[in-house]
C-alpha positions in Angstrom: 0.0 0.0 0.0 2.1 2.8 -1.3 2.1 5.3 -3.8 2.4 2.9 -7.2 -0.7 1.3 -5.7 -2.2 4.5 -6.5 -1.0 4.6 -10.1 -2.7 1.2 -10.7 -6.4 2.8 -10.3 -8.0 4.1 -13.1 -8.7 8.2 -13.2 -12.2 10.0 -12.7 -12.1 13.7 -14.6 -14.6 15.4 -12.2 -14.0 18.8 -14.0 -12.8 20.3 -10.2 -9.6 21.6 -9.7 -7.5 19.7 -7.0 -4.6 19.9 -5.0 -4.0 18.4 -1.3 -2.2 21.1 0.8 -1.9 19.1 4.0 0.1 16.7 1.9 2.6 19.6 1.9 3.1 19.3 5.4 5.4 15.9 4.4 5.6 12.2 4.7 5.8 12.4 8.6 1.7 13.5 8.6 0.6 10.3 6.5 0.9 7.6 4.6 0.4 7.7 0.8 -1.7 5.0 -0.4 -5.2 3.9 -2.9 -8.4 3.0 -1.6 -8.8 -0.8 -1.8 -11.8 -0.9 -4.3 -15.1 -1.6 -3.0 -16.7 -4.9 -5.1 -19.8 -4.5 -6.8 -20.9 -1.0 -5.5 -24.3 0.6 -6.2 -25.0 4.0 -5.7 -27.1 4.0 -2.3 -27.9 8.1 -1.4 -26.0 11.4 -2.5 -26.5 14.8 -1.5 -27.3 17.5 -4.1 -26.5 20.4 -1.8 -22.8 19.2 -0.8 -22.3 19.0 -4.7 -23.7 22.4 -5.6 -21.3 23.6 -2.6 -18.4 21.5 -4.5 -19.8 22.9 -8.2 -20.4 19.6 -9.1 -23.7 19.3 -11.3 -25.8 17.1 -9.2 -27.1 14.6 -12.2 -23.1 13.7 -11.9 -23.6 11.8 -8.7 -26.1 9.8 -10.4 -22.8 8.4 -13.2 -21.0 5.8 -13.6 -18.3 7.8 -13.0 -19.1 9.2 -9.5 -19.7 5.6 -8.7 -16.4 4.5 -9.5 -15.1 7.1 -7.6 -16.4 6.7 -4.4 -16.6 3.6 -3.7 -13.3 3.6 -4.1 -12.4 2.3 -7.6 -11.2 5.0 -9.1 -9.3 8.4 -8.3 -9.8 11.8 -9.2 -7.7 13.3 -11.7 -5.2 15.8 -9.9 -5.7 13.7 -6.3 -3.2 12.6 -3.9 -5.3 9.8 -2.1 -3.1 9.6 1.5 -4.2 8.7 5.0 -3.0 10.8 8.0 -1.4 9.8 11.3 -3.1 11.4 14.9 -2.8 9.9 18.0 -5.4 10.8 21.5 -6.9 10.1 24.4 -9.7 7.4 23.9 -12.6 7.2 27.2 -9.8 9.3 29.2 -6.8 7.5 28.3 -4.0 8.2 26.3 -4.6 5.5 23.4 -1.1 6.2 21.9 -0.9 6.3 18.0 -4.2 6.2 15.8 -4.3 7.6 12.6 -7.0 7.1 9.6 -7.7 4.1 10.0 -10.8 3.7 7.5 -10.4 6.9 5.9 -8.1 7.8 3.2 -8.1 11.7 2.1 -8.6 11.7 -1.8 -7.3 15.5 -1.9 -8.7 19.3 -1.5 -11.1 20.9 -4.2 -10.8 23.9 -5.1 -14.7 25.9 -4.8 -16.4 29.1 -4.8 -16.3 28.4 -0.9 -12.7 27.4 -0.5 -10.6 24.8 -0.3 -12.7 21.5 0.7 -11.1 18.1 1.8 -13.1 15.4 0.5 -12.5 12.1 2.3 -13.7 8.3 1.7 -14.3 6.5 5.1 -14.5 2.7 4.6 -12.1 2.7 2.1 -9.3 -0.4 3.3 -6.9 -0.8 5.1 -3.9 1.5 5.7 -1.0 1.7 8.1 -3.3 2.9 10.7 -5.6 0.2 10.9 -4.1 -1.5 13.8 -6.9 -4.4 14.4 -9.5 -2.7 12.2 -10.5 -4.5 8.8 -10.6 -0.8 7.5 -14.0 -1.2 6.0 -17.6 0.3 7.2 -20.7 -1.5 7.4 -24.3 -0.4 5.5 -25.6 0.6 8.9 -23.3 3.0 10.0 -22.4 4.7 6.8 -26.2 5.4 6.6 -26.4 6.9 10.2 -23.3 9.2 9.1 -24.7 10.1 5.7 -27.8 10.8 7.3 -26.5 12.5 10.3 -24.4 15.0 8.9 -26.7 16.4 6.3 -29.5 17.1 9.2 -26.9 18.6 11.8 -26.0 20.8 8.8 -30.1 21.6 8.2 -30.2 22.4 12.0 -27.6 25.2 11.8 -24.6 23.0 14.1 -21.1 22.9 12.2 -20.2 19.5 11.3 -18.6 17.8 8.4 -20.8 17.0 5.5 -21.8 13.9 3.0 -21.5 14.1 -0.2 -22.0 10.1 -1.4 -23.0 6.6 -0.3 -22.6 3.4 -1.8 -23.1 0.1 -0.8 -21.8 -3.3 -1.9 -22.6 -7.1 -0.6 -18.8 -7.0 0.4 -19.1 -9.0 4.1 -18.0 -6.9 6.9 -17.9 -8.8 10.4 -19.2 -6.7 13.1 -21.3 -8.0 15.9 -22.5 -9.7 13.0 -21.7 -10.1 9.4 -23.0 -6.8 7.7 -21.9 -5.5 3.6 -19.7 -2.9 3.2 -20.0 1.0 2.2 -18.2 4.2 1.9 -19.5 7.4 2.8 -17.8 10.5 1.5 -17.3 12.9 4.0 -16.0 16.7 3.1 -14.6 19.4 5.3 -12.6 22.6 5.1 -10.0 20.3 7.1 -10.3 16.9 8.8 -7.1 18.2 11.4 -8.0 17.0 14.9 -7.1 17.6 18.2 -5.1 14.1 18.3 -3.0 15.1 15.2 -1.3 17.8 17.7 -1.2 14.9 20.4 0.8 13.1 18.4 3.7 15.1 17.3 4.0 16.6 20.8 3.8 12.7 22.9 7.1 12.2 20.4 8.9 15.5 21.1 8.6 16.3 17.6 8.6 19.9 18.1 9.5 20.7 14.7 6.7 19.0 13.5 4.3 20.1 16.0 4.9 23.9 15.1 4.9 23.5 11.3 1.2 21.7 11.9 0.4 24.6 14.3 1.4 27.2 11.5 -0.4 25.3 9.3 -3.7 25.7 10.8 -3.1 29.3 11.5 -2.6 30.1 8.2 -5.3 28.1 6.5 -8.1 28.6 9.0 -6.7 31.4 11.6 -5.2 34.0 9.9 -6.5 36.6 12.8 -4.6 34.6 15.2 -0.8 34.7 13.1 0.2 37.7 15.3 -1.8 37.1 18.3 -2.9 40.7 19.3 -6.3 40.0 17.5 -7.3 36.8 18.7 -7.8 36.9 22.7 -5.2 39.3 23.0 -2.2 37.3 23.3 0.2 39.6 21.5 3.0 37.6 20.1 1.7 34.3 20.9 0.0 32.9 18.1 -0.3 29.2 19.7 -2.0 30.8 22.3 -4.4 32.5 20.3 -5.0 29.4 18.5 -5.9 27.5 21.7 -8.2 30.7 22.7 -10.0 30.1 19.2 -10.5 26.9 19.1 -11.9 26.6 23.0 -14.4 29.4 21.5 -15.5 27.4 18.7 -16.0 24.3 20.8 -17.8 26.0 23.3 -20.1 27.7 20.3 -20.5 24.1 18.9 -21.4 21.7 22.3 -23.7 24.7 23.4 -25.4 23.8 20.0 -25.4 20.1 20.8 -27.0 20.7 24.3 -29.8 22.9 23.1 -30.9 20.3 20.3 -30.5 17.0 22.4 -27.9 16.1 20.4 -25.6 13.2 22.0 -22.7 12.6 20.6 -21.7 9.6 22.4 -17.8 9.0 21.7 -15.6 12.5 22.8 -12.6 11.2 22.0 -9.4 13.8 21.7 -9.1 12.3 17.8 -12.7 13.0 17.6 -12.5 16.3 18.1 -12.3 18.6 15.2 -9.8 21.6 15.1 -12.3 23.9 13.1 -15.2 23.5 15.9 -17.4 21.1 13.6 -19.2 17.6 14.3 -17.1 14.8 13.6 -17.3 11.1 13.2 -20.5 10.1 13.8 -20.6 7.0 15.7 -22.8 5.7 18.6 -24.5 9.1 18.7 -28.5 9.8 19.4 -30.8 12.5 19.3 -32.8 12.3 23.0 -36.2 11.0 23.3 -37.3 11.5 26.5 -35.1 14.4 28.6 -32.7 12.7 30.8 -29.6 14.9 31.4 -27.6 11.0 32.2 -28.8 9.6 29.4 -25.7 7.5 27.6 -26.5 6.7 23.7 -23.2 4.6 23.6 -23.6 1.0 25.2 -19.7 0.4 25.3 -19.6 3.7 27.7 -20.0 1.9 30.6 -19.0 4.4 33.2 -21.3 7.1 31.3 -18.1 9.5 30.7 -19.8 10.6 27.4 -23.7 11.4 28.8 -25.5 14.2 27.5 -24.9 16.4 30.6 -21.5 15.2 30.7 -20.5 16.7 27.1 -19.5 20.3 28.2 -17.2 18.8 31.0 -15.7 16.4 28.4 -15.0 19.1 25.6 -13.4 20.9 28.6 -11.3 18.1 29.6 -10.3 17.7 25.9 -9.2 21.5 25.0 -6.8 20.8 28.5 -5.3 17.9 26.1 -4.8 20.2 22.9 -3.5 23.2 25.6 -0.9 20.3 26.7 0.1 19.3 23.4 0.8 23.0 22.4 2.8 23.8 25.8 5.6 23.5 23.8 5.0 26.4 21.4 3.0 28.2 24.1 5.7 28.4 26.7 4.3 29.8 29.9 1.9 27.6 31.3 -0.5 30.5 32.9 -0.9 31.9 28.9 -2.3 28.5 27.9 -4.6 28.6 31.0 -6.1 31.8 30.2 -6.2 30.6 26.8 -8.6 27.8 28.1 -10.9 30.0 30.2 -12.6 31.8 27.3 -14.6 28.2 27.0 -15.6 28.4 30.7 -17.0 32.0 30.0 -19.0 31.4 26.8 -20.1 28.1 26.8 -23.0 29.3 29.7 -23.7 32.3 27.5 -24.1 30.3 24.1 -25.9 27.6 26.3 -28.6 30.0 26.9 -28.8 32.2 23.8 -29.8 28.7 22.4 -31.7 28.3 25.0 -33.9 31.9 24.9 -34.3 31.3 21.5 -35.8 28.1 22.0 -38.4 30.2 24.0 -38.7 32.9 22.0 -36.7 35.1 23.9 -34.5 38.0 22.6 -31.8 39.5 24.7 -30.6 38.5 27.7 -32.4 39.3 30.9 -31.7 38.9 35.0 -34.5 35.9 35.7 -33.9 33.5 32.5 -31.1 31.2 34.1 -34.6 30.6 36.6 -37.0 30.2 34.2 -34.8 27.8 31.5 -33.5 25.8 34.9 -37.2 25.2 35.4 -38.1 23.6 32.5 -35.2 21.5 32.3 -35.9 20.0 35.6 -39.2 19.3 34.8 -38.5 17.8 31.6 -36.5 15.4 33.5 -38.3 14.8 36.3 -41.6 14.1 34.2 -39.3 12.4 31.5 -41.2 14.5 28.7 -40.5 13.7 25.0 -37.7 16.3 24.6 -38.4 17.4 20.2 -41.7 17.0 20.7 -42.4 19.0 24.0 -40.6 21.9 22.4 -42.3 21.6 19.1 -45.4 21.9 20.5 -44.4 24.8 22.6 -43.8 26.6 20.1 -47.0 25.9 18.1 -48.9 26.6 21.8 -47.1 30.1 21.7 -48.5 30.9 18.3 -52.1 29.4 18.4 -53.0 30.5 22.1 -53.2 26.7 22.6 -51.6 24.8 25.4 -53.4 21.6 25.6 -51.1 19.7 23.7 -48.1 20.7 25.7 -50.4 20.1 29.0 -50.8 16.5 27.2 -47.4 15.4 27.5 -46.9 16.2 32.0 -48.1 13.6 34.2 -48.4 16.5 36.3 -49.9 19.0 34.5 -50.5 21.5 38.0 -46.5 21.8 38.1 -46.8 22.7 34.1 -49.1 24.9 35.0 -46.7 26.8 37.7 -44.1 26.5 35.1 -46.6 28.4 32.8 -47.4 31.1 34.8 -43.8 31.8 35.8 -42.5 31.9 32.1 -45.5 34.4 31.1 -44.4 36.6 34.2 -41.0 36.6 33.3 -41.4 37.1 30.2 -43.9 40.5 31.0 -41.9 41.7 33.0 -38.9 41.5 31.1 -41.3 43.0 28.1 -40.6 40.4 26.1 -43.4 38.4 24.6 -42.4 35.2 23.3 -42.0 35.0 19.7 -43.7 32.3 17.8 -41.3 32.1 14.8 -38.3 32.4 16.4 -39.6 29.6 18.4 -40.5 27.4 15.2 -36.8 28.4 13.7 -35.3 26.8 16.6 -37.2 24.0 17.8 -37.6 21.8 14.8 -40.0 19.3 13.9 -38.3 15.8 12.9 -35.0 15.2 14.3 -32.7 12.0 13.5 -34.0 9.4 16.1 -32.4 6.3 16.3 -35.8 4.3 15.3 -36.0 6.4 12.5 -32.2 5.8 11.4 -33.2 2.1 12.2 -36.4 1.9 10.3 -34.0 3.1 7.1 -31.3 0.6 7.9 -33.6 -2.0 7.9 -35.1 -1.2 4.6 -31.6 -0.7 3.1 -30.1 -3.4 4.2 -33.2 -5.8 2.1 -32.7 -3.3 -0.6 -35.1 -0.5 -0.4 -33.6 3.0 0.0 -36.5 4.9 0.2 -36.9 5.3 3.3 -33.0 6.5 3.5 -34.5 8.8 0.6 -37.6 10.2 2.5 -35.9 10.8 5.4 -33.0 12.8 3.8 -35.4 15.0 2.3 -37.6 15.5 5.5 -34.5 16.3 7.5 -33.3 19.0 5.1 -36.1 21.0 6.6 -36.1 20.2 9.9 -38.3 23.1 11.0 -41.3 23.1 8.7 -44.5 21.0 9.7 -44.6 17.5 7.4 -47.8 17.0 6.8 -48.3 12.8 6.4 -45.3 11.9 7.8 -47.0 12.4 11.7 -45.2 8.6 11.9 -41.7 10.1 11.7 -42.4 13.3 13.7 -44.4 11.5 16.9 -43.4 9.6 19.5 -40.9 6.9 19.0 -42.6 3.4 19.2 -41.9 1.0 22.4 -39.0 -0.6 20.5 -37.2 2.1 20.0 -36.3 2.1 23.8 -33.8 -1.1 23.1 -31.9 0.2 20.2 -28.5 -0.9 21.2 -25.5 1.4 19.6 -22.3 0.9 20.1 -18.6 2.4 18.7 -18.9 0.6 15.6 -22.8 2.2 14.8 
């Protein structure tokens, strides 16, 4: 698996321009190597907004061509297919090297947007693999696909997904499963384990030319330091003020929607503040702030209400692995504290906005407290008790919400309190900001399971419906009460796990 592998593929003219500037960086960052060619593949969803973003026509995803491409079977003309070493901490430990070890980087495309990485995961093997077969299975590819398109409808950074394909390759899991590739594109797939790695092996050299990297491509404001945080001079510094901003932007985001993400690894943490590698992940059902989506978390380090702690904990890695440039340990801690400062104040901005509040007022911290503990103490439908908050607001009609309490008298209190509040703050709740920020379908994991299911005898329609549903998560969908309502009994023992 080397570069002449490469040179035995057949090329795919996609009519972008492409060049890979991370492979710049040198041989140290990766290993150049093909995909291993996916048998048989069929074309199983694509996503005609990721290829408009791209300026690829989207009746090309549907050729020959595109197929060969991404399943692996081809590259693209002017690509330099590689995979990349990281290392991290994995559940809190230090896991030692990683790397792409299912994901090979085809190159960067140039577009109207700017430079975009577009990545095959499921690919083969490579030198990263360690016990890994290198290969992804139907049903997780599908959650990905899925996943990443609807946290991009929702308004939350994440990576996108630009292809799926399928083949009856056999894939042992928990089970035997068939292969797929999901594309995946980014400005930059750069975690925090990549700086792990290079600073665990004292490669200083390394880790600074990485560092510089990053500031150039994606922080220019922090290159002198003065304009990022205020660190004049100390552009490593200003990076690690950066990032913990965007983080704390990003799980503020996760909190407000119910988002779980289920495996906080350091190499799952992105470098640009967006959602990466969807794996054992869930959307909640019923509120429950210690709810764990990922069975193999046994000690529940990754529950919802854990997250913020955990991103935390996680920006103290990437502010160790940059010490070395930093220098002064204090700089890199006041680097750090910009999270603990805005992740409260982008937790509720979310939050108002959820209830159709504007600015911030003395009395909301009460008020959103309130809810939340009643949420979970009733163990209310979390999408659907917002949802219909927000339709209550602008009808005049709370029945439906008064529906979903055991207890309806302490809903009532809660009623009365939020009214008052919000009179006496003079703000009356608005309806449509409500509706713009409590949406209406969310991906569940019955509903990702009903489209497994379908796909895996076949059918992709489902897959299909649900793509299309999820692109506007916020409008009513009229028919499909099924995938907007409660989730049925057996949705309750879904079991996902790390390889989901």
């Amino acid at each position: 698996m080397n570069a002449p592998a490469a040179a035995r593929l057949p090329t795919v003219d996609t009519g972008l321009s492409w060049s890979n500037s991370f492979a710049a960086l040198g041989p140290g960052f990766y290993t150049r190597l093909a995909p291993r060619p996916l048998p048989a593949p069929c074309h199983v969803a694509s996503s005609p907004d990721v290829a408009q973003q791209l300026g690829l026509p989207a009746a090309w995803l549907q050729s020959e061509d595109a197929l060969r491409l991404f399943s692996g079977n081809a590259l693209p003309q002017g690509g330099e297919p590689l995979a990349s070493v990281y290392s991290g901490h994995q559940f809190g430990v230090w896991a030692g090297q990683l790397g792409d070890g299912r994901a090979l980087l085809l190159g960067e495309a140039q577009t109207a947007h700017g430079p975009q990485e577009i990545q095959l995961k499921g690919s083969g093997l490579t030198p990263y693999s360690r016990m890994g077969d290198g290969r992804a299975v139907l049903r997780s590819s599908i959650r990905e696909f899925l996943c990443s398109e609807a946290m991009h409808a929702l308004g939350v950074p994440t990576t996108r997904a630009l292809y799926l394909c399928g083949s009856p390759e056999p894939v042992q899991r928990e089970a035997v499963e068939t292969a797929a590739v999901v594309t995946r594109v980014a400005p930059s797939f750069i975690r925090f384990g990549h700086f792990e790695h290079f600073a665990a092996r004292s490669q200083f050299d390394a880790l600074q030319q990485l560092a510089d990297y990053v500031i150039a491509r994606f922080y220019p404001e922090c290159a002198d330091g003065a304009d990022c945080g205020g660190h004049a001079g100390n552009r490593y510094a200003a990076l690690l003020q950066a990032v913990s901003e965007r983080s704390a932007a990003l799980v503020a985001q996760w909190q407000a929607v119910g988002f779980c993400h289920g495996v906080l690894n350091t190499d799952n943490m992105s470098i640009l503040g967006l959602t990466i590698d969807y794996g054992p992940f869930q959307f909640l059902d019923h509120f429950d702030p210690g709810h764990i989506c990922n069975h193999s978390d046994r000690q529940g380090r990754y529950a919802y209400e854990q997250q913020p702690g955990v991103v935390l904990w996680n920006l103290y890695r990437l502010g160790q692995a940059l010490q070395p440039l930093i220098g002064d340990p204090a700089i890199a801690m006041g680097a750090l504290e910009s999270y603990r400062t805005l992740y409260p104040q982008h937790f509720m901005q979310r939050m108002r906005a959820k209830l159709g509040l504007g600015a911030a007022h003395a009395g909301d911290s009460a008020v959103i407290d309130g809810i939340l503990h009643l949420l979970a103490d009733q163990a209310v439908d979390y999408p659907i008790f917002w949802r219909r908050l927000s339709l209550a607001v602008a009808d005049a009609d709370f029945e439906p919400v008064r529906d979903l309490f055991a207890d309806r008298a302490r809903l009532d209190r809660w009623l009365l309190s939020f009214e008052e509040h919000a009179a006496l703050s003079g703000r009356a709740p608005d309806a449509d900001l409500m509706l713009k920020n409590n949406p209406a379908i969310v991906l569940r994991n019955h509903l990702a399971e009903q489209a497994i299911r379908a796909a895996q005898q076949g059918d992709f329609s489902e897959l299909h419906t649900l793509q299309h549903l999820l692109q506007r998560p916020c409008e009513d969908h009229p028919g499909h009460e099924a995938r907007t309502g409660f989730p049925p009994d057996w949705a309750a023992h879904l079991s996902i796990s790390c390889s989901s």
